[in-house]
N, CA and C atoms of all chains as a GROMACS GRO file, in nm:
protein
  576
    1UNK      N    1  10.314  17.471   6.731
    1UNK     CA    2  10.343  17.341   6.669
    1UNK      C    3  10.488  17.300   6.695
    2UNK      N    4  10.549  17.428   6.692
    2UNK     CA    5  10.725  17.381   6.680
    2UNK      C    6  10.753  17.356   6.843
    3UNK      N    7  10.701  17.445   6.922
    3UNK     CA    8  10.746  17.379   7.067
    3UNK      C    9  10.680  17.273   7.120
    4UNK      N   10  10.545  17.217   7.077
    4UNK     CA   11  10.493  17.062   7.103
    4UNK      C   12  10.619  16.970   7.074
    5UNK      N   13  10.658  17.012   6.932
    5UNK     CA   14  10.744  16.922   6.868
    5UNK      C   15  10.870  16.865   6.956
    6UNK      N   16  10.959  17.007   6.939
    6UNK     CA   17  11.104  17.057   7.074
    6UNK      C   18  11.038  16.977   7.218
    7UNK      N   19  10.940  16.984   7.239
    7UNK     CA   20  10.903  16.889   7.342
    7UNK      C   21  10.901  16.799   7.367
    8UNK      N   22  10.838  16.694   7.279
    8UNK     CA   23  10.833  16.600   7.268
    8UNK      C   24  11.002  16.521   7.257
    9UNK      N   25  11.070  16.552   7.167
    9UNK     CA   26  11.200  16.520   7.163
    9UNK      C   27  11.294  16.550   7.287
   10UNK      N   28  11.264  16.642   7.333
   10UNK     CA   29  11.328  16.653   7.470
   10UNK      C   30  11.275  16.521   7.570
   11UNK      N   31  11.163  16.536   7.549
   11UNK     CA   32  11.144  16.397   7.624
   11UNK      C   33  11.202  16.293   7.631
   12UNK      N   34  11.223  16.280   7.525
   12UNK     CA   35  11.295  16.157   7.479
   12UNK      C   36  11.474  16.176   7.521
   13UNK      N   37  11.499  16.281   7.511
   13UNK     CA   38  11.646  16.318   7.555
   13UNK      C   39  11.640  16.289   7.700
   14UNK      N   40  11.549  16.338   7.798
   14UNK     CA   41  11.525  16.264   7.928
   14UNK      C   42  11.534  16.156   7.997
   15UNK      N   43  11.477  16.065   7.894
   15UNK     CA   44  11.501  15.937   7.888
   15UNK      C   45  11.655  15.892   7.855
   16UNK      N   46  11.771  15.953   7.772
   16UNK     CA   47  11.894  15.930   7.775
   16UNK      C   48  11.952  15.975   7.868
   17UNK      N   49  11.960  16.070   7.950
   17UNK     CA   50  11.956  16.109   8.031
   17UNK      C   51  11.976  16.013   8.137
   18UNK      N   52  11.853  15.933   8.150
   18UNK     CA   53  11.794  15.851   8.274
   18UNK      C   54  11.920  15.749   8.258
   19UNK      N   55  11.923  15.692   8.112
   19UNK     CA   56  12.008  15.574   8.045
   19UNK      C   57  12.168  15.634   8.135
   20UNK      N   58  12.206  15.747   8.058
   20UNK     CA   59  12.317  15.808   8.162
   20UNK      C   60  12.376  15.790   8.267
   21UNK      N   61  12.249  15.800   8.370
   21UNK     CA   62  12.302  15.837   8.478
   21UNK      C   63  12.280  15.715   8.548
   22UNK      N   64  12.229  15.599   8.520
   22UNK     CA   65  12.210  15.439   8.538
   22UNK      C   66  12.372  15.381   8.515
   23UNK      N   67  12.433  15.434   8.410
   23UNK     CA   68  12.591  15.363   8.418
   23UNK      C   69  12.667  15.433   8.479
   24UNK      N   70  12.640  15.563   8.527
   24UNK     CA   71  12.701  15.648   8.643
   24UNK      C   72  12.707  15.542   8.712
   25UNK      N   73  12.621  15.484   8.763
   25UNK     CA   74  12.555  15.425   8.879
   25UNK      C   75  12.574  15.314   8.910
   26UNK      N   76  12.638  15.155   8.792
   26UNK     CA   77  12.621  15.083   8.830
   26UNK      C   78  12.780  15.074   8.753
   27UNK      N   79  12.859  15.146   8.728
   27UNK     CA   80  12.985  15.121   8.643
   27UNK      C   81  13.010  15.092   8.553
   28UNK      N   82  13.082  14.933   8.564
   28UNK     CA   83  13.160  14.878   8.655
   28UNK      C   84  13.306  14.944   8.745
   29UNK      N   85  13.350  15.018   8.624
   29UNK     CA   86  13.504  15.075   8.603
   29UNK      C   87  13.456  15.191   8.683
   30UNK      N   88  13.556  15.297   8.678
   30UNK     CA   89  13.579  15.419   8.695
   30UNK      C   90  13.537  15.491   8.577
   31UNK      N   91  13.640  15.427   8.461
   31UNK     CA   92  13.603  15.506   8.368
   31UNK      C   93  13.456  15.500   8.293
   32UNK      N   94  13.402  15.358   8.339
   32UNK     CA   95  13.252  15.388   8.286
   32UNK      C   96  13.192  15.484   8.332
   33UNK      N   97  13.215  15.503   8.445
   33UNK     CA   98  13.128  15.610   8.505
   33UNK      C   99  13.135  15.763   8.491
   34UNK      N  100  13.268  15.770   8.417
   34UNK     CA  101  13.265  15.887   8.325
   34UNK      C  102  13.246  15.930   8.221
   35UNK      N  103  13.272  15.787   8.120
   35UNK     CA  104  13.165  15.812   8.014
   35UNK      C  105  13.049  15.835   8.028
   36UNK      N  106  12.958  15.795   8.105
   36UNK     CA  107  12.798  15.821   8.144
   36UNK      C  108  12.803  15.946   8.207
   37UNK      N  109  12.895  15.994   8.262
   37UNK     CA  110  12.895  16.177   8.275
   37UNK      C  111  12.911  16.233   8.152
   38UNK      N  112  12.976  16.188   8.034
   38UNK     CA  113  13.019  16.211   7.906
   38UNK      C  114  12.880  16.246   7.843
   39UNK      N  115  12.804  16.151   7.868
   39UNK     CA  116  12.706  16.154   7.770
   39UNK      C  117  12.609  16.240   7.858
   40UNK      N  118  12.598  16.226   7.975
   40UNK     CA  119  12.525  16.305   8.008
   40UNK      C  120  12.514  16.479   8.014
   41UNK      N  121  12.659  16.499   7.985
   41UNK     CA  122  12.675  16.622   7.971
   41UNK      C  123  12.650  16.683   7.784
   42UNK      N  124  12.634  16.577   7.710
   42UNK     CA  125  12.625  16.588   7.575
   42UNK      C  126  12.465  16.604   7.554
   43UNK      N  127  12.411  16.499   7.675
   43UNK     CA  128  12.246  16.507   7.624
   43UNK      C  129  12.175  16.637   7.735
   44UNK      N  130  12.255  16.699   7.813
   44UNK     CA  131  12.203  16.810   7.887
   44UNK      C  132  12.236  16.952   7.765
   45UNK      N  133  12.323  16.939   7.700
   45UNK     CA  134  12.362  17.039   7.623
   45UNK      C  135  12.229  17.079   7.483
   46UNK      N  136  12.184  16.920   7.458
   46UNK     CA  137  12.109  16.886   7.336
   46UNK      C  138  11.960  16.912   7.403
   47UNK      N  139  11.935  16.890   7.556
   47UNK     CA  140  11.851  16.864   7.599
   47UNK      C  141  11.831  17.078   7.627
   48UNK      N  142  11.918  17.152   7.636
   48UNK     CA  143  11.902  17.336   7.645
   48UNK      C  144  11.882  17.393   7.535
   49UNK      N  145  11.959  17.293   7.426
   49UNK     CA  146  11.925  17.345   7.286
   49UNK      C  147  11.763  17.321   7.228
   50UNK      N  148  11.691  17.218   7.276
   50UNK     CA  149  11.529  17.181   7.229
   50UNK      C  150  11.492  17.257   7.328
   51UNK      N  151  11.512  17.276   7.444
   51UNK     CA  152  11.389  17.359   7.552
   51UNK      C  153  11.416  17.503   7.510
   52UNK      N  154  11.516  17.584   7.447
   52UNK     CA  155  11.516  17.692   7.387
   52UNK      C  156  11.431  17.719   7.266
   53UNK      N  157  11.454  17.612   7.184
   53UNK     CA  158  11.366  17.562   7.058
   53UNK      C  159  11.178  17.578   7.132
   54UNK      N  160  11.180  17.523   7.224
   54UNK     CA  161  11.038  17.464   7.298
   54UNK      C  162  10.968  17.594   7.354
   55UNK      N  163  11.043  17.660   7.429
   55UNK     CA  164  10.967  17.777   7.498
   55UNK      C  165  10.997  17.874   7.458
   56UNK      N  166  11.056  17.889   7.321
   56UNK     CA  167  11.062  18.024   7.243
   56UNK      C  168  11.190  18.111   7.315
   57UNK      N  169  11.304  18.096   7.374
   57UNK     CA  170  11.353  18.148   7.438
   57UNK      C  171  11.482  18.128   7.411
   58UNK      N  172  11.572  18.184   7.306
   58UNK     CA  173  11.720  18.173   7.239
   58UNK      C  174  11.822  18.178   7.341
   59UNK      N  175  11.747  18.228   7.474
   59UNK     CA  176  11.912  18.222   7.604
   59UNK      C  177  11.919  18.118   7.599
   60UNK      N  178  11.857  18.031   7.633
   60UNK     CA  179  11.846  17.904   7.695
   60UNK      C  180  11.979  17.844   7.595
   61UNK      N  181  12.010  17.876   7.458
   61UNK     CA  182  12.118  17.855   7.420
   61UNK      C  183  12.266  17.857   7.464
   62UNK      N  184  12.244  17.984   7.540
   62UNK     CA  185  12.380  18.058   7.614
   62UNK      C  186  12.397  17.926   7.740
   63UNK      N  187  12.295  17.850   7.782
   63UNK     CA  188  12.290  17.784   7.886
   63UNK      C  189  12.385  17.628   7.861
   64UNK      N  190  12.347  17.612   7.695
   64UNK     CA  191  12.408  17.465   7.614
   64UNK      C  192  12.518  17.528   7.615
   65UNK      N  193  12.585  17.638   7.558
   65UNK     CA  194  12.717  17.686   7.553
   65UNK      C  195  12.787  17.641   7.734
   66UNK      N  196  12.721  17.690   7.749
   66UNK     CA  197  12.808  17.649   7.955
   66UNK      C  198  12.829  17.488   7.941
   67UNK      N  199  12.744  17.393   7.954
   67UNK     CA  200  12.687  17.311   7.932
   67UNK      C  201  12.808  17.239   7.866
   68UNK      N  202  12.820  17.278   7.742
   68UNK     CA  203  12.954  17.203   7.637
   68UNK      C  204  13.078  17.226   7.712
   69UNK      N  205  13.082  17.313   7.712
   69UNK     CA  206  13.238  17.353   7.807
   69UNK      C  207  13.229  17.296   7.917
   70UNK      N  208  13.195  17.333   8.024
   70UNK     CA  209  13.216  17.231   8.147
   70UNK      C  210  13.230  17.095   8.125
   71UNK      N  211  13.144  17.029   8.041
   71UNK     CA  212  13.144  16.936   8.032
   71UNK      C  213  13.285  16.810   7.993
   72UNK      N  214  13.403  16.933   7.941
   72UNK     CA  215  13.535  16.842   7.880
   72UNK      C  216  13.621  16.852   7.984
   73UNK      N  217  13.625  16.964   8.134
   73UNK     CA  218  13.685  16.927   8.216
   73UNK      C  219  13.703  16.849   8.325
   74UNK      N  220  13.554  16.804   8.361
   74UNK     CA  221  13.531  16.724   8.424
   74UNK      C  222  13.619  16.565   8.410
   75UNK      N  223  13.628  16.545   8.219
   75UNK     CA  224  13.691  16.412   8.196
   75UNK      C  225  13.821  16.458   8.212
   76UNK      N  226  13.894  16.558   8.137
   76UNK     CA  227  14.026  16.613   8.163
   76UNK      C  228  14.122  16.545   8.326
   77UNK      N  229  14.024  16.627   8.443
   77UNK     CA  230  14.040  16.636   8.554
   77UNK      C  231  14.047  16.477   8.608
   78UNK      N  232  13.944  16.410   8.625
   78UNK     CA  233  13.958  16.289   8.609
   78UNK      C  234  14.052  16.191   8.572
   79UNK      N  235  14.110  16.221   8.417
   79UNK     CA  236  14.186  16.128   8.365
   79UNK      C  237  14.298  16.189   8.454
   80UNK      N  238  14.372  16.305   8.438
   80UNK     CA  239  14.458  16.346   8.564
   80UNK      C  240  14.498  16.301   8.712
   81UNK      N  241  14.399  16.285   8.717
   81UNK     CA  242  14.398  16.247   8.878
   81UNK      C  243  14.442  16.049   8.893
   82UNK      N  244  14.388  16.012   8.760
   82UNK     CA  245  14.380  15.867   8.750
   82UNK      C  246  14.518  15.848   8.705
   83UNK      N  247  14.577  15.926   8.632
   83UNK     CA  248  14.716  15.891   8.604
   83UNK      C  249  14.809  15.924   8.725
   84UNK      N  250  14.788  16.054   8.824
   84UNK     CA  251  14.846  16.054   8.924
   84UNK      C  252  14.840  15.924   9.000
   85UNK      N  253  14.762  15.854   9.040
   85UNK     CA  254  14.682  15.770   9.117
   85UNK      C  255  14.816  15.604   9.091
   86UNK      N  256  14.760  15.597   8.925
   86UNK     CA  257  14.855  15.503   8.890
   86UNK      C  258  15.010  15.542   8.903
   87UNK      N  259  15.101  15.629   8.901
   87UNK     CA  260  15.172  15.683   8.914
   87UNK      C  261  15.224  15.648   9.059
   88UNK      N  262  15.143  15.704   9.110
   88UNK     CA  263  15.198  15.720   9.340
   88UNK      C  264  15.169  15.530   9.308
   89UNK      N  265  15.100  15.442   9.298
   89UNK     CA  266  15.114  15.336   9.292
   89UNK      C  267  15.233  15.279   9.245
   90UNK      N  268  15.276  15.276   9.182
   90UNK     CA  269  15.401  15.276   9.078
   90UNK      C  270  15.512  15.268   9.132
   91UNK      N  271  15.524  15.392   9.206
   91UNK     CA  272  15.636  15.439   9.300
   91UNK      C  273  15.629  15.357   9.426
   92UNK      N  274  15.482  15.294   9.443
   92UNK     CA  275  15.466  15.244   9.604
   92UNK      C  276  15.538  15.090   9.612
   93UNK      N  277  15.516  15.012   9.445
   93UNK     CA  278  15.553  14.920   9.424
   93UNK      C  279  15.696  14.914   9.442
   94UNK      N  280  15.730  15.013   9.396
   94UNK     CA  281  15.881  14.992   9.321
   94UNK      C  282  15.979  14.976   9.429
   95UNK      N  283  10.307  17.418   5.890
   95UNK     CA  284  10.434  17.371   5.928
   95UNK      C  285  10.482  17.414   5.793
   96UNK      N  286  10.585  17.518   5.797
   96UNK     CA  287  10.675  17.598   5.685
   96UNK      C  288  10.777  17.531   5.678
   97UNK      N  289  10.864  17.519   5.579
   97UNK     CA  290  11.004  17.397   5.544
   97UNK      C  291  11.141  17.455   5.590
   98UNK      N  292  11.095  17.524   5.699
   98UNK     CA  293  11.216  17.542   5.822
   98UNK      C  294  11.205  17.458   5.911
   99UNK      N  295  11.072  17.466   5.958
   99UNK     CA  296  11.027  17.345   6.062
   99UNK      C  297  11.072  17.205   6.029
  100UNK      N  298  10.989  17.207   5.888
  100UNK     CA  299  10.952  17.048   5.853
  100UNK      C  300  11.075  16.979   5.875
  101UNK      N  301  11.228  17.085   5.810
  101UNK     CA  302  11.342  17.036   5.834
  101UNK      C  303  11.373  17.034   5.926
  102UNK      N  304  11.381  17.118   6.039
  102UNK     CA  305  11.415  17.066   6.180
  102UNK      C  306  11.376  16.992   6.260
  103UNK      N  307  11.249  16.949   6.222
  103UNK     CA  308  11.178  16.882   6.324
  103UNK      C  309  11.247  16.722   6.266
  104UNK      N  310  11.269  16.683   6.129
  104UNK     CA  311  11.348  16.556   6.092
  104UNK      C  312  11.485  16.601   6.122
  105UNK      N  313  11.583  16.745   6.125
  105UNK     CA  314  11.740  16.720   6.245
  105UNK      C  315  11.729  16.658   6.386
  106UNK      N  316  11.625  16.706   6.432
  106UNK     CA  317  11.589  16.678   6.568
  106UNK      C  318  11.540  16.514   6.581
  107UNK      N  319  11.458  16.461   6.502
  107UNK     CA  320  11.432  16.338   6.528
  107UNK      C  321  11.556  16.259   6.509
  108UNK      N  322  11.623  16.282   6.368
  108UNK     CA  323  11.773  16.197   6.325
  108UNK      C  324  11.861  16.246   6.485
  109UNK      N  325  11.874  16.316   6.508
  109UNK     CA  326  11.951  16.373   6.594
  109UNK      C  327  11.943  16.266   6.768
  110UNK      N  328  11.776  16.258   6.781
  110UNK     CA  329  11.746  16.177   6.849
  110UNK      C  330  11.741  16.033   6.888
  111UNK      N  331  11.758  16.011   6.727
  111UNK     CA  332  11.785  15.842   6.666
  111UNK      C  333  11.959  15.842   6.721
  112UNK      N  334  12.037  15.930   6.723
  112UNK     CA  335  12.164  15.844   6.737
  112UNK      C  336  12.188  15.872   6.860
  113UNK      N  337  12.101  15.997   6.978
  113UNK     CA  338  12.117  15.967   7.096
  113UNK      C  339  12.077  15.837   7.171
  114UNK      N  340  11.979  15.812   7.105
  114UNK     CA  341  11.896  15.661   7.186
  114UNK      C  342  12.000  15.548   7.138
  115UNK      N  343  12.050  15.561   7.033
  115UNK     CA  344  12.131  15.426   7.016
  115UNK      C  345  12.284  15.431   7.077
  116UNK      N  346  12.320  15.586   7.123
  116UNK     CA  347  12.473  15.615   7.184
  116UNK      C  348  12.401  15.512   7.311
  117UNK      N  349  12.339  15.602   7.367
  117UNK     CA  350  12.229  15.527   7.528
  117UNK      C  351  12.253  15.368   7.523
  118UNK      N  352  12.174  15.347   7.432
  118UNK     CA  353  12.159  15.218   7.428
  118UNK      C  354  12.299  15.106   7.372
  119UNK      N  355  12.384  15.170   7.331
  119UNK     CA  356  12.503  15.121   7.346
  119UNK      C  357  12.590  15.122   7.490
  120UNK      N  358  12.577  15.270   7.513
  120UNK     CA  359  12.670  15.272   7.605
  120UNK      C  360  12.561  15.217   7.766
  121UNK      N  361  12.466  15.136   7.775
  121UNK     CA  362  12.407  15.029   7.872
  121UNK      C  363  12.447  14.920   7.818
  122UNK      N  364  12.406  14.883   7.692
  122UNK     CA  365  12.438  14.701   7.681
  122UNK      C  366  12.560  14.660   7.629
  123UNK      N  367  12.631  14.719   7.572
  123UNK     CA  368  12.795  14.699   7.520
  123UNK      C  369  12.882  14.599   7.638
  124UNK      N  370  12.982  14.568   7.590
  124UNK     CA  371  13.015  14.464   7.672
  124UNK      C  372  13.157  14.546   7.779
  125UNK      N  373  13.230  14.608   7.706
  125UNK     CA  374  13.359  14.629   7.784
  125UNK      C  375  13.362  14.826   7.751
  126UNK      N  376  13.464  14.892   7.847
  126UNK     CA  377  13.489  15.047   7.795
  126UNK      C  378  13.481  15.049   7.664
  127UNK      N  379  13.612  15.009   7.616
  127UNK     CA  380  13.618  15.085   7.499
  127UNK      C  381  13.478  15.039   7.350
  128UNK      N  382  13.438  14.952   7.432
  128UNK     CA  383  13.325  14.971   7.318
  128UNK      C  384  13.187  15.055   7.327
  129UNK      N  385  13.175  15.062   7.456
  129UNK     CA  386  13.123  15.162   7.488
  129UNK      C  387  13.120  15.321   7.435
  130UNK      N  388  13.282  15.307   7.433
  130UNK     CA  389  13.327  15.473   7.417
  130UNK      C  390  13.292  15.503   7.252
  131UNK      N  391  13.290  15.361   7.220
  131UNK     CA  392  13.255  15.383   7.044
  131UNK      C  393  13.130  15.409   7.020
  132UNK      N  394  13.035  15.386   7.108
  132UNK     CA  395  12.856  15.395   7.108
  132UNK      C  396  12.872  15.555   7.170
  133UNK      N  397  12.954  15.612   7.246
  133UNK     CA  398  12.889  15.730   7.311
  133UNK      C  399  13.000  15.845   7.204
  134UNK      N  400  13.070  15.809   7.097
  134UNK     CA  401  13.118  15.913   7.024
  134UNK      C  402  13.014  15.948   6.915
  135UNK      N  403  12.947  15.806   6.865
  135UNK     CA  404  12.806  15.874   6.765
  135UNK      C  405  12.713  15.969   6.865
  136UNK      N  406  12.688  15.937   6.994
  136UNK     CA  407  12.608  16.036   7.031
  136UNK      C  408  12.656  16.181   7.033
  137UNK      N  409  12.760  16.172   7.063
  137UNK     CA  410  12.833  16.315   7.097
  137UNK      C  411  12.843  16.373   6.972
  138UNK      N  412  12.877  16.329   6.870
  138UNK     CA  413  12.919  16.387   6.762
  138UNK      C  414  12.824  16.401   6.672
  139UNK      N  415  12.706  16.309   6.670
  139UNK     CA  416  12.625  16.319   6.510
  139UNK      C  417  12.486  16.354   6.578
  140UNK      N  418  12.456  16.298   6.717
  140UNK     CA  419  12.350  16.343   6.775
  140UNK      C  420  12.320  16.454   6.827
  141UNK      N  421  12.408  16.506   6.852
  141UNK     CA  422  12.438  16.704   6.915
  141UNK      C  423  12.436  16.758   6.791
  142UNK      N  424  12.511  16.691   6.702
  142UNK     CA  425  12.538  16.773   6.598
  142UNK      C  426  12.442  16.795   6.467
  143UNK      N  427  12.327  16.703   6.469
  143UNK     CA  428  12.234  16.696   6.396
  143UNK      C  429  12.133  16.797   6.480
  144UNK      N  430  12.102  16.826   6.608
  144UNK     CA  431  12.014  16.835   6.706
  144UNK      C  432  12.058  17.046   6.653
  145UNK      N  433  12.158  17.006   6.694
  145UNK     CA  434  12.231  17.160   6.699
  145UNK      C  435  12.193  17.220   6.545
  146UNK      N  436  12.192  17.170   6.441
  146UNK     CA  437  12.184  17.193   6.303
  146UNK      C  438  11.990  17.224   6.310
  147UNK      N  439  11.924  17.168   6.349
  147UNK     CA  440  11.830  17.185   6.357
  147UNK      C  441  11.759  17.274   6.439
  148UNK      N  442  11.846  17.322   6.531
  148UNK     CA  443  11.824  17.461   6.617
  148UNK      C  444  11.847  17.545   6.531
  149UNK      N  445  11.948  17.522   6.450
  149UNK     CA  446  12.041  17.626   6.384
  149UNK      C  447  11.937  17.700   6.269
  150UNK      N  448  11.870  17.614   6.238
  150UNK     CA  449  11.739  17.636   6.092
  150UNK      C  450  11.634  17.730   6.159
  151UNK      N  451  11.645  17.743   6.281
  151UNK     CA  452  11.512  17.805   6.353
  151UNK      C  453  11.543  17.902   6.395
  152UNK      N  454  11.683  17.976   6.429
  152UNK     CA  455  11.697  18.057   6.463
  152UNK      C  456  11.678  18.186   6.443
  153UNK      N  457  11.658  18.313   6.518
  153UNK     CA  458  11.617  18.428   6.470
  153UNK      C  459  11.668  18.462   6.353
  154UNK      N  460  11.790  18.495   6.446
  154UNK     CA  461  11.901  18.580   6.340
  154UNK      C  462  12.066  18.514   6.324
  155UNK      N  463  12.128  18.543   6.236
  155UNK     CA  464  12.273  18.458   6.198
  155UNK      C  465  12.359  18.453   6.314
  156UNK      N  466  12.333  18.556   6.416
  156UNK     CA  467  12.442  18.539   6.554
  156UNK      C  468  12.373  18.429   6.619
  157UNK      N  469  12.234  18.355   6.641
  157UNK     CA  470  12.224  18.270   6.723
  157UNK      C  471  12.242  18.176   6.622
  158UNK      N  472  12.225  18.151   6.522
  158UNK     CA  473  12.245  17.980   6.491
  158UNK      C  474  12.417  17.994   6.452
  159UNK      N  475  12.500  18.073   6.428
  159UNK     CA  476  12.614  18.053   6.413
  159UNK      C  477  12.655  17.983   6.574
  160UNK      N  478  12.625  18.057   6.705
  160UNK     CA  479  12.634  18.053   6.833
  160UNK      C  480  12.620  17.868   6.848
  161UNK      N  481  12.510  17.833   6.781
  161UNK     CA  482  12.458  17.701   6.815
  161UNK      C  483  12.545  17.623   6.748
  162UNK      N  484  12.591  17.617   6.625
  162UNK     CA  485  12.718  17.562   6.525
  162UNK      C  486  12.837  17.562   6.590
  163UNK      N  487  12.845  17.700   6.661
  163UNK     CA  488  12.967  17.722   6.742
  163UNK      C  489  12.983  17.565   6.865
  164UNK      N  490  12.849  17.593   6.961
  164UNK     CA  491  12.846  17.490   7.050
  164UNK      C  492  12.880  17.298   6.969
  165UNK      N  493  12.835  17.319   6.873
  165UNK     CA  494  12.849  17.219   6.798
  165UNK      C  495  13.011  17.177   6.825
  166UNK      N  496  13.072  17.275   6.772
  166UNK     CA  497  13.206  17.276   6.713
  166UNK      C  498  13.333  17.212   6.858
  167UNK      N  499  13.248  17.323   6.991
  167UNK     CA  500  13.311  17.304   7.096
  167UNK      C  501  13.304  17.150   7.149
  168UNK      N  502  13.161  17.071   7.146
  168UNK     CA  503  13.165  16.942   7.161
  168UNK      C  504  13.247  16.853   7.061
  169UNK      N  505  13.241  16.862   6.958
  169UNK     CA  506  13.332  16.781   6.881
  169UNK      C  507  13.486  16.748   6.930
  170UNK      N  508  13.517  16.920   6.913
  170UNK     CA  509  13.665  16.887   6.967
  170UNK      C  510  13.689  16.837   7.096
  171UNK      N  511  13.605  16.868   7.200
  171UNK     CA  512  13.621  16.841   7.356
  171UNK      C  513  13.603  16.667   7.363
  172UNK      N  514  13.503  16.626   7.280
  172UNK     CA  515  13.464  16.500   7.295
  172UNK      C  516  13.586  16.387   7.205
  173UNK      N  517  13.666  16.446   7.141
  173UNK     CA  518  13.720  16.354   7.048
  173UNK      C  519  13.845  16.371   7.142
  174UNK      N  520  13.902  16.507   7.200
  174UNK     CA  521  14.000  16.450   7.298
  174UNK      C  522  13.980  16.434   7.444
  175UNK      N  523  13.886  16.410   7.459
  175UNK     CA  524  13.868  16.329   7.580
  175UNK      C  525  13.805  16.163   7.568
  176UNK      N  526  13.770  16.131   7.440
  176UNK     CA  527  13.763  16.026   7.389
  176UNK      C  528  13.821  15.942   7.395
  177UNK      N  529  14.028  16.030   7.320
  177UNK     CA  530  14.110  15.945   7.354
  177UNK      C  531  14.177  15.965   7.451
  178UNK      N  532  14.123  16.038   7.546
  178UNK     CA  533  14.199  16.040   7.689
  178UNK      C  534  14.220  15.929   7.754
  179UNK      N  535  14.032  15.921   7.730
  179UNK     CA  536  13.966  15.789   7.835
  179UNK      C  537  14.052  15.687   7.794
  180UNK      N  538  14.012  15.632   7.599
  180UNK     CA  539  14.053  15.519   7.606
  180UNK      C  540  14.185  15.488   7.652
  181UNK      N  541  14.300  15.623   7.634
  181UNK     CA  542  14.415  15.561   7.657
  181UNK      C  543  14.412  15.506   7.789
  182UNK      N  544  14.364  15.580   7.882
  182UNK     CA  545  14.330  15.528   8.036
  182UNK      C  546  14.329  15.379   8.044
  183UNK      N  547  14.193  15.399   8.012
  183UNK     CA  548  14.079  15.237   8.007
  183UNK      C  549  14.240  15.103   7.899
  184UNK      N  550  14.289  15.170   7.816
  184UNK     CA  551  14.376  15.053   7.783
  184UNK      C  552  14.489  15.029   7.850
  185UNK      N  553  14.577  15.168   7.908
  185UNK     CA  554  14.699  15.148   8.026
  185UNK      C  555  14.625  15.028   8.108
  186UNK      N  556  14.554  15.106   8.198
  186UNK     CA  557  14.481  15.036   8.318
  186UNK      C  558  14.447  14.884   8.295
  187UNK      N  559  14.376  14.850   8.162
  187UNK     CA  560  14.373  14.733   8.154
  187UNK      C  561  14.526  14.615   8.180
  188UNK      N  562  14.586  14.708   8.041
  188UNK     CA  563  14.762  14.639   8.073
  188UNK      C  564  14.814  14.563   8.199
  189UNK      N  565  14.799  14.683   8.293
  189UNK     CA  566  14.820  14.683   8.423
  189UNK      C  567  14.757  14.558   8.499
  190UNK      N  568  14.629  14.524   8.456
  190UNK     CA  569  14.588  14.448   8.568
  190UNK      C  570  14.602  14.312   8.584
  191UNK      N  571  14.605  14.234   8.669
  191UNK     CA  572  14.682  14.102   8.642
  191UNK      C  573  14.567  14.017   8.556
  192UNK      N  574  14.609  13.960   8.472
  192UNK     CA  575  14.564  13.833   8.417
  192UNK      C  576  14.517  13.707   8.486
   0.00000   0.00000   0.00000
């Protein structure tokens, strides 16, 4: 009963997912397109935690743990690179 | 259905309710930073309801603490990279000509 359930809701996390990776995709910004990695890395985390729930299988937890973490350097790295970016511009003006 | 379930299976749905509406903010919203305001309920109340409801099912106290734990790690990761972005998304705006 409980993994029909974990299933079903994952499904539905799939579908955010899909939502996700659509503003990956169409932007506009830069930074939209990392919020939609943002979230997508939030609903892949939520999405290891129900399929652990679903197929009876508590690693699958250890998998959301990876999952969360990776997920804050990616923006870290990013914003970094974007401030370098504006920066060497800066200097190009000046 | 025993009232471990019954409760998780309503963390998991609430949990699901504020992913679909982070989603659905962060598609129809108009500019970043309002966006970033639709995808902090997801990150924060939708993981974190989702995660609470793993947490009820778990074997034993090392995995649902583990899952609370993951909880804990998104919060903080997501609230400063939250305001990473926006500070970004508002420099950058500054910047651009009018």
């Amino acid at each position: 009963m409980m993994s029909m359930v974990a299933t079903i809701f994952a499904a539905f996390l799939m579908l955010v997912t899909a939502v996700a990776l659509m503003r990956v995709a169409c932007g506009p910004t830069t930074a939209d397109r990392m919020l939609g990695l943002q979230l997508l890395g939030t609903s892949l985390t939520a999405l290891a935690l129900l399929l652990g729930v679903a197929l009876d299988r508590p690693r699958l937890w250890d998998i959301a743990l990876v999952f969360a973490v990776l997920a804050s350097p990616t923006a870290a790295v990013f914003i970094a690179s974007m401030r370098l970016r504006t920066r060497s511009t800066e200097s190009d003006s000046a | 259905m025993n009232w471990a379930e019954i409760l998780a299976t309503s963390l998991f749905a609430a949990g699901c309710f504020f992913f679909v509406g982070g989603a659905a903010g962060l598609l129809r919203f108009p500019d970043v930073l309002t966006r970033l305001h639709a995808l902090t309920k997801a990150d924060n109340l939708g993981l974190g309801l989702i995660a609470l409801g793993a947490a009820t099912l778990a074997d034993n106290a090392w995995g649902g603490l583990k899952v609370l734990l993951i909880w804990l790690v998104v919060m903080l990761t997501s609230a400063t990279c939250g305001y990473l972005l926006a500070d970004q998304a508002h420099t950058s705006d500054l910047e651009k000509p009018k």
